[in-house]
C-alpha positions in Angstrom: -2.6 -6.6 23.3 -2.9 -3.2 21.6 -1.8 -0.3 22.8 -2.4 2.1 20.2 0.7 3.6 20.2 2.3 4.8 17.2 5.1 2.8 15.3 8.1 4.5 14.2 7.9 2.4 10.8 5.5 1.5 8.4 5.5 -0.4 5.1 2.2 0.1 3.3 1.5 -1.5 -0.1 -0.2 1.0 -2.7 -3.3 2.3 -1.1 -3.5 0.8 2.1 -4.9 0.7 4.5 -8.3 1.2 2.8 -10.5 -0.2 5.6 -12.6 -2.5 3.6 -15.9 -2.5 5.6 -14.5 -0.6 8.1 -13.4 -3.7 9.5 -9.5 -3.9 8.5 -7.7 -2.8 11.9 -4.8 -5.4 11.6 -2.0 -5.6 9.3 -0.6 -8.3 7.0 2.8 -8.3 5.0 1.9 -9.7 1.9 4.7 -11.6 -0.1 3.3 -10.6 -3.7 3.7 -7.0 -2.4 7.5 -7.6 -1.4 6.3 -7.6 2.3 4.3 -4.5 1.9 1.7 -4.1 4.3 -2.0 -4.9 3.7 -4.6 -3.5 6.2 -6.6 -6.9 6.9 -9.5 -8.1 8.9 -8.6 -9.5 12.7 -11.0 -12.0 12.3 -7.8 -13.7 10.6 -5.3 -16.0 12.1 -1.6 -15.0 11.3 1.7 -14.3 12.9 2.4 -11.8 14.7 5.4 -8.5 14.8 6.1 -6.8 17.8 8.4 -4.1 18.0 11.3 -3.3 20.5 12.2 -0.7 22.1 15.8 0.8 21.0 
């Protein structure tokens, strides 16, 4: 579910998100990036990271 509400962290690898197609509206850590995010198409299955509230 997506809420759009704002994270109070982000990770993103050098210049991401880029929106490639205007398509990319989830996120992937990538390990060749040191976990740094990559903006990536939703299309794909992955695992998911949910933040908690303090």
């Amino acid at each position: 579910m997506h809420d759009e509400a704002n994270v109070s962290y982000d990770n993103w690898g050098h210049d991401q998100p880029n929106y490639v197609d205007g398509d990319q509206k989830c996120v992937v850590a990538e390990i060749e990036w040191t976990w740094a995010w990559n903006d990536w198409f939703c299309t794909e299955k992955d695992f998911i990271v949910c933040e908690l509230p303090n």
